[in-house]
Backbone as CSV, one residue per row, in Angstrom:
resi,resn,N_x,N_y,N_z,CA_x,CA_y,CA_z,C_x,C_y,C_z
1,UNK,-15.373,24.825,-77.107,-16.062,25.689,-76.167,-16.073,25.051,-74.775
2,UNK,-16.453,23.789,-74.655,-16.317,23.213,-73.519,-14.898,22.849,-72.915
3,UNK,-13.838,22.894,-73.321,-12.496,22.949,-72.578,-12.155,24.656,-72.521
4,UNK,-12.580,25.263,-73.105,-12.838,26.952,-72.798,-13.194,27.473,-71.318
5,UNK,-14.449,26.820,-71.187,-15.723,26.482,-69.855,-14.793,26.022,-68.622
6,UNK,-14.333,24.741,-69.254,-13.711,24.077,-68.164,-12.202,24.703,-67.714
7,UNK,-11.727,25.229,-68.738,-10.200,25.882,-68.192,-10.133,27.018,-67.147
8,UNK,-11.686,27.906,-67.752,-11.924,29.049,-66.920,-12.454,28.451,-65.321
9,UNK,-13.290,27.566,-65.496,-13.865,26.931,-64.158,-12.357,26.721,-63.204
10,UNK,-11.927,25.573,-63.643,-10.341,25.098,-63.171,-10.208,26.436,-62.390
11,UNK,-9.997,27.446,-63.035,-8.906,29.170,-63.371,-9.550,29.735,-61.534
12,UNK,-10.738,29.900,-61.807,-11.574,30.370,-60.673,-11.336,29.235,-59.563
13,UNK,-11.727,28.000,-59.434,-11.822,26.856,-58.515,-10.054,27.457,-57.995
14,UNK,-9.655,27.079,-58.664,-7.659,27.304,-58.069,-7.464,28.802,-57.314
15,UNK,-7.927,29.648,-58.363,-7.698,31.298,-57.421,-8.828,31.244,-56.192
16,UNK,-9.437,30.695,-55.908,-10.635,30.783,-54.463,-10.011,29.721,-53.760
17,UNK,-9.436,28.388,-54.466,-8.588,27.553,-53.326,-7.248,28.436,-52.446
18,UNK,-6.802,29.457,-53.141,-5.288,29.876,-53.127,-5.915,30.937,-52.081
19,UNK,-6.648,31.868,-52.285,-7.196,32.848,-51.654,-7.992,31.811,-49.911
20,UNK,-8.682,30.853,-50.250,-9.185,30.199,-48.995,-8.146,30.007,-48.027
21,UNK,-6.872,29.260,-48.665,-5.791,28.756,-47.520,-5.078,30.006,-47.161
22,UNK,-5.243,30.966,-47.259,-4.324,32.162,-46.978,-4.816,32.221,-45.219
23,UNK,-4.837,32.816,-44.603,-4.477,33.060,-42.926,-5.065,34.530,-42.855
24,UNK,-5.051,35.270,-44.274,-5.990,37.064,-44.357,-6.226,36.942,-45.022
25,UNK,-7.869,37.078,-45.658,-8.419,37.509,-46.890,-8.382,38.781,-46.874
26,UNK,-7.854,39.370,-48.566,-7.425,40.931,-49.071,-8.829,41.048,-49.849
27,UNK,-8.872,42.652,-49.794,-10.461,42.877,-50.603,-10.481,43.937,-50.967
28,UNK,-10.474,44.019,-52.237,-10.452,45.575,-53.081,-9.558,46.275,-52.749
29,UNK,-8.143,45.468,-53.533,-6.761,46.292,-53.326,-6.703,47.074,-54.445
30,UNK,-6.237,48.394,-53.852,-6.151,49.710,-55.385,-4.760,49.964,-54.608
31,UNK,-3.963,51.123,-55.422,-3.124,51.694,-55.867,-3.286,53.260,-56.024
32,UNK,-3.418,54.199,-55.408,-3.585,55.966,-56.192,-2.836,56.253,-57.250
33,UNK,-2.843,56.209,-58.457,-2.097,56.456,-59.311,-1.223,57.827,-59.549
34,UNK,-0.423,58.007,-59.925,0.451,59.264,-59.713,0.482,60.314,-60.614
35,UNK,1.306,61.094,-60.955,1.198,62.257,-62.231,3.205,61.933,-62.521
36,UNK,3.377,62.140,-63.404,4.760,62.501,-63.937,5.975,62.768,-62.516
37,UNK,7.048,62.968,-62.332,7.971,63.027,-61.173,7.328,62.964,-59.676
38,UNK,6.108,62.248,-59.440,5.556,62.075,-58.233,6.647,60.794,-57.861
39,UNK,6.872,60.922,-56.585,8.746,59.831,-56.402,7.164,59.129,-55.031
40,UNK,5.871,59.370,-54.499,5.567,58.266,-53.867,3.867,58.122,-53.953
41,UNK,3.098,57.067,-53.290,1.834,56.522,-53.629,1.562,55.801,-52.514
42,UNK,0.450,55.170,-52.028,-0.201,54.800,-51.341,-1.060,53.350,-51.962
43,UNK,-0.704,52.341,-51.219,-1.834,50.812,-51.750,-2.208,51.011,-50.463
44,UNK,-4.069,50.289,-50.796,-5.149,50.346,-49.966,-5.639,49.328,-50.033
45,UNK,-6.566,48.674,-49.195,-7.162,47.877,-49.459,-7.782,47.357,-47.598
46,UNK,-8.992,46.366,-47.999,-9.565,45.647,-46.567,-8.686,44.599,-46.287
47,UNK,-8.140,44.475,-45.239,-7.273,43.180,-44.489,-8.638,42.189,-43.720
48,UNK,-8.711,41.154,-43.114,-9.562,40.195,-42.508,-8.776,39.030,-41.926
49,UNK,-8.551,39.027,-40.724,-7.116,37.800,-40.592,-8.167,36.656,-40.060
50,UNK,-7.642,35.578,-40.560,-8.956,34.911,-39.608,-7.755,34.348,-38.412
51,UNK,-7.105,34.621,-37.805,-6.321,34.305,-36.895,-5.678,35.309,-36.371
52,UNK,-6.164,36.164,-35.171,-4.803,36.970,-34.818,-3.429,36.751,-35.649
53,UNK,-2.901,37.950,-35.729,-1.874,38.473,-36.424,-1.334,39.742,-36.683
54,UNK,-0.928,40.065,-37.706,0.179,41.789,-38.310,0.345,41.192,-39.293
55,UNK,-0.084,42.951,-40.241,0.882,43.020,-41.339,2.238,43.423,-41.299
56,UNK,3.297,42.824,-41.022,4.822,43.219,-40.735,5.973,43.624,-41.678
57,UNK,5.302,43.730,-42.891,6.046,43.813,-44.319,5.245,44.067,-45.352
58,UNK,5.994,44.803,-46.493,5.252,44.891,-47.238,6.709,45.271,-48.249
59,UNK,6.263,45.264,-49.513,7.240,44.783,-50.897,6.790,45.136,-51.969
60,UNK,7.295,46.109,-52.895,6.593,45.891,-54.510,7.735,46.239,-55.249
61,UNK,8.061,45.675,-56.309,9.069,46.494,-57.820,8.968,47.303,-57.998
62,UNK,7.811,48.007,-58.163,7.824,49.276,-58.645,8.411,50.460,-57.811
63,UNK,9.158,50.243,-56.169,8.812,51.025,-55.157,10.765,50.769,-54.798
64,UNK,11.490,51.567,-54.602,12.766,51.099,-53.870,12.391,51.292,-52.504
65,UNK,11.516,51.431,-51.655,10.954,51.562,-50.521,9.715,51.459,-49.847
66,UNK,9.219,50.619,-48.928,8.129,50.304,-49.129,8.087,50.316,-47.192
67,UNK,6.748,50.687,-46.972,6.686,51.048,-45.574,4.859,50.795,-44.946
68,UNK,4.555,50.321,-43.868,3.725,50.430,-43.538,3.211,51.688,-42.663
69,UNK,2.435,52.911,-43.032,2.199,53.656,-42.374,0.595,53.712,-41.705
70,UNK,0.476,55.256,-40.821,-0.518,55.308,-40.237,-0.767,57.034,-40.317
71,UNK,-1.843,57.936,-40.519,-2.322,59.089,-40.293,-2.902,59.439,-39.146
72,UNK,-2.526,59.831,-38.760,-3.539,60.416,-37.324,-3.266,62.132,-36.950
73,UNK,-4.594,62.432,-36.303,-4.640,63.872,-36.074,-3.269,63.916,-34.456
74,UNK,-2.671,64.384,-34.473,-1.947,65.050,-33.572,-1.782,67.091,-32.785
75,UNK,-2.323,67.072,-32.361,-2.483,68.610,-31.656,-3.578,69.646,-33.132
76,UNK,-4.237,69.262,-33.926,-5.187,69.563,-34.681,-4.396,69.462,-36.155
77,UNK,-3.281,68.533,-36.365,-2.259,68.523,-37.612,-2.061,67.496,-37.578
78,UNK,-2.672,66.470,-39.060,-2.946,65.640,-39.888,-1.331,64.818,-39.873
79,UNK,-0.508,63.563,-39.150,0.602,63.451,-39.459,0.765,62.150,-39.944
80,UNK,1.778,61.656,-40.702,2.592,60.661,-40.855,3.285,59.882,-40.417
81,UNK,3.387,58.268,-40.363,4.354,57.721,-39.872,4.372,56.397,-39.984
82,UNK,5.613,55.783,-39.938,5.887,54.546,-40.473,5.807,53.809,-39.208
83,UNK,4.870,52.734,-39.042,4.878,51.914,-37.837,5.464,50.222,-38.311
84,UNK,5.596,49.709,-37.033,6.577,48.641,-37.169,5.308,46.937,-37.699
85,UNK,4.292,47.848,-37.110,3.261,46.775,-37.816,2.119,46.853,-37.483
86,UNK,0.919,46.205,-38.281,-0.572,46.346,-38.035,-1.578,45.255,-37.724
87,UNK,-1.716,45.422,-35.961,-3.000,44.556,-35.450,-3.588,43.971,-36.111
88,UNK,-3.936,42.731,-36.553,-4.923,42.032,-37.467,-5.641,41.037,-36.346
89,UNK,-6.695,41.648,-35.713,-7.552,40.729,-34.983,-8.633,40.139,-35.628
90,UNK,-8.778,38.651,-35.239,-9.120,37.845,-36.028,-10.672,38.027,-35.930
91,UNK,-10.907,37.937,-36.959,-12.535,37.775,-37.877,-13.050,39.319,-37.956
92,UNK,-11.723,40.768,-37.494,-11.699,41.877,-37.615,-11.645,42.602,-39.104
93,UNK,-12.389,43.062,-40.080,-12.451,43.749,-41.323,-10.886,44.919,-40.666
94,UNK,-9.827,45.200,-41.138,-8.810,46.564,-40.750,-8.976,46.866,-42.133
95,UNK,-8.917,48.273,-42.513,-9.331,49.140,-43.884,-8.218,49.725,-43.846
96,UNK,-7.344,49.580,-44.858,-6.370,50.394,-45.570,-6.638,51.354,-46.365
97,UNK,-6.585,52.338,-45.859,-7.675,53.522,-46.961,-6.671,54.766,-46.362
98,UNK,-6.723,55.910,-47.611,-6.404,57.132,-47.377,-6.810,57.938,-45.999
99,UNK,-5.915,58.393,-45.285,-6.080,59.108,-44.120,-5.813,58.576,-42.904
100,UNK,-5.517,56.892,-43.228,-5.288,55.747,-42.252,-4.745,55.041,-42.475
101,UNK,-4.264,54.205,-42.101,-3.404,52.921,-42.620,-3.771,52.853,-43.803
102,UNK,-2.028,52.182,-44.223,-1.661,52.422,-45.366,-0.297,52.189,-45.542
103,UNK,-0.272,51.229,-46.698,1.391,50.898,-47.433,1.493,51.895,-47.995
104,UNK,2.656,52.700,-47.840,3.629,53.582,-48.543,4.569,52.820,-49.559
105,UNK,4.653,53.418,-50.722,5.484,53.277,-51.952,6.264,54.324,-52.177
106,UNK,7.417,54.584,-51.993,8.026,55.437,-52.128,9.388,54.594,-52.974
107,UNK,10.233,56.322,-53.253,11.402,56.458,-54.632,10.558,55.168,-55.668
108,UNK,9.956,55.765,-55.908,9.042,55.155,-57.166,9.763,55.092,-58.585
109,UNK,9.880,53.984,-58.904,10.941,53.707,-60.199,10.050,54.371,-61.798
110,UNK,8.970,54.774,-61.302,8.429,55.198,-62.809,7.014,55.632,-62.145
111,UNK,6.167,55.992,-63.179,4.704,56.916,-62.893,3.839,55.747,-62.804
112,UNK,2.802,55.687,-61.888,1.809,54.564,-62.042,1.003,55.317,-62.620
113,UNK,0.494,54.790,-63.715,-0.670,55.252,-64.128,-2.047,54.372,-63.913
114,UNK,-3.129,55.028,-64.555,-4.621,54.695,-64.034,-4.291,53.506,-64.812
115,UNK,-5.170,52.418,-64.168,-5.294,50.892,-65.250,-4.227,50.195,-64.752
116,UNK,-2.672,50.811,-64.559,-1.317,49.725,-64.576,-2.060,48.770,-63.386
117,UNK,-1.608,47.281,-63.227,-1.095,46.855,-61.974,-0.232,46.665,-61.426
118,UNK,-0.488,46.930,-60.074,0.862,46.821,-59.178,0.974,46.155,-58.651
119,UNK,1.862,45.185,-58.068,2.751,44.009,-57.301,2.651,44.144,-55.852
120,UNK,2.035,43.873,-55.100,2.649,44.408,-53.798,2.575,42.856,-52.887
121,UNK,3.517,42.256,-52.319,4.314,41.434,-51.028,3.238,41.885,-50.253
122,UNK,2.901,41.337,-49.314,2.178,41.505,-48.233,3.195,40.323,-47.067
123,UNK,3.415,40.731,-46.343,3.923,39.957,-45.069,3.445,39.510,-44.030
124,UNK,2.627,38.632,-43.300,1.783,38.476,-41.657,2.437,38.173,-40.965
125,UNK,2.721,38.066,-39.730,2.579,37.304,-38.936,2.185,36.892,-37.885
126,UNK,1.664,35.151,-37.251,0.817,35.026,-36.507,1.368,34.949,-35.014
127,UNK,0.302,34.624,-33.850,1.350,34.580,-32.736,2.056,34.130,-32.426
128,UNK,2.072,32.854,-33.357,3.530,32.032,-33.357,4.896,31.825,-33.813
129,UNK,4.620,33.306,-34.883,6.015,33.771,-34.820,6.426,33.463,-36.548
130,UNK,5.213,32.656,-36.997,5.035,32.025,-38.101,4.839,33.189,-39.528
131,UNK,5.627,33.535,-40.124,5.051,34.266,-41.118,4.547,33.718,-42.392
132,UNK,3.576,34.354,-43.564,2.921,34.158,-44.419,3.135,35.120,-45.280
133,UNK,3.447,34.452,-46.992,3.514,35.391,-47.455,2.601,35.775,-48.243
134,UNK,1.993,37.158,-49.101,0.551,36.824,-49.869,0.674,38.110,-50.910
135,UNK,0.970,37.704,-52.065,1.355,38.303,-53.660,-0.288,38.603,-53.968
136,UNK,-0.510,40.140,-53.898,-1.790,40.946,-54.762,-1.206,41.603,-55.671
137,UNK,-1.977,42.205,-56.314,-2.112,42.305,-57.930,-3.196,43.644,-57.392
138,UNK,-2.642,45.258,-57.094,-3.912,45.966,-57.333,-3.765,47.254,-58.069
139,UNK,-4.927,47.356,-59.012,-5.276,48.149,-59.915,-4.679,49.298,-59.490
140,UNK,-4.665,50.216,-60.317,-3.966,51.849,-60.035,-5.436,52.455,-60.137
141,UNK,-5.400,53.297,-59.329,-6.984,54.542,-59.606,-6.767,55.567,-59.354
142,UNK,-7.241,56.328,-59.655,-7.156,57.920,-59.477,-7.403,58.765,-58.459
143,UNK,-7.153,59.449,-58.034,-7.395,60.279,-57.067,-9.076,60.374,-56.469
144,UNK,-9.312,60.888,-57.498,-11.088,61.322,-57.931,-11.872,60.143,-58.021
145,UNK,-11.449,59.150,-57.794,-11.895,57.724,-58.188,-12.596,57.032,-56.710
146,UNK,-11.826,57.812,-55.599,-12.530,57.342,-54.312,-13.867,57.689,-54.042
147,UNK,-14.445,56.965,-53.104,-16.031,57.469,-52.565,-15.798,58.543,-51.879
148,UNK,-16.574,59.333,-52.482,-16.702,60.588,-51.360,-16.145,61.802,-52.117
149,UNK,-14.849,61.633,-52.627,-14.407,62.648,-53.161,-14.830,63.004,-54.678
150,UNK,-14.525,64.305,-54.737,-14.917,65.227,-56.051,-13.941,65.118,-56.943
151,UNK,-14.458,65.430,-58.522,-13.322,64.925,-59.644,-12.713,66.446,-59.353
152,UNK,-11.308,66.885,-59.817,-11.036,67.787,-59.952,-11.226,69.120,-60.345
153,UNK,-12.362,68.641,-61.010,-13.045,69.658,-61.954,-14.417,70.454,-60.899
154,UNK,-14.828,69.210,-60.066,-15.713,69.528,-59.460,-15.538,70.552,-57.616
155,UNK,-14.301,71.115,-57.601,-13.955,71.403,-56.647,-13.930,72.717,-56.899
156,UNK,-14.610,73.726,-55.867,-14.928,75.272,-56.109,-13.880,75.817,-54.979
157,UNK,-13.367,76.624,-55.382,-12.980,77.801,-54.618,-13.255,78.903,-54.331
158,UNK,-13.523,79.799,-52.881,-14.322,80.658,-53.199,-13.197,81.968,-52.424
């Protein structure tokens, strides 16, 4: 029991050392999970750079394409688009969330479902030209699974 204790201690001490030396702490990375021939998806999550920087890349297996985008209202119509990279001002919370920034996953090699995890590369870099690289691990969730929104069931039409 006590090398049990201690392996798990080790387990935690090492993942908070690995996470400390990073240059951005990541925070509550999800995944929208998909339905059957859905070919793209969206990873989310809080960025925190403690050093000026950008996210300039981004990477997963599951994805033959992978893109950093942005939503914004344009002339009263909701649009899309792949930008070349994302402001990370330092000791700044930036929220990767639906409707806003946001890694795109696209030609999706298979269905994510709820529960899978997904792989995703994260890329920085600082003003010195210096990049960093930083391997998350985030859960798949559901649509209905965000704050705010209604389960499917719960949506009226009138």
């Amino acid at each position: 029991m006590k090398h049990l204790i201690s392996a798990a201690l080790i387990a935690l001490t090492a993942s908070a050392w690995a996470q400390g030396t990073a240059s951005v702490d990541i925070k509550d990375p999800w995944v929208r999970a998909t339905v059957a021939q859905q070919k793209a998806t969206g990873a989310f999550m809080q960025l925190t750079a403690k050093a000026d920087s950008k996210l300039v890349e981004a990477k997963s297996p599951v994805a033959g394409v992978v893109e950093i985008h942005e939503m914004a209202m344009d002339n009263n119509v909701m649009k899309m688009r792949q930008i070349p990279g994302l402001a990370l001002p330092a000791g700044k919370a930036v929220e990767l969330k639906p409707g806003g920034y946001h890694v795109m996953l696209m030609d999706l090699k298979g269905q994510v479902k709820e529960g899978d995890v997904v792989p995703v590369t994260l890329v920085f870099e600082g003003k010195d030209g210096k990049r960093e690289t930083v391997e998350v691990k985030a859960p798949a969730k559901p649509l209905n699974n965000m704050p705010g929104m209604a389960a499917p069931s719960e949506h009226k039409h009138q």
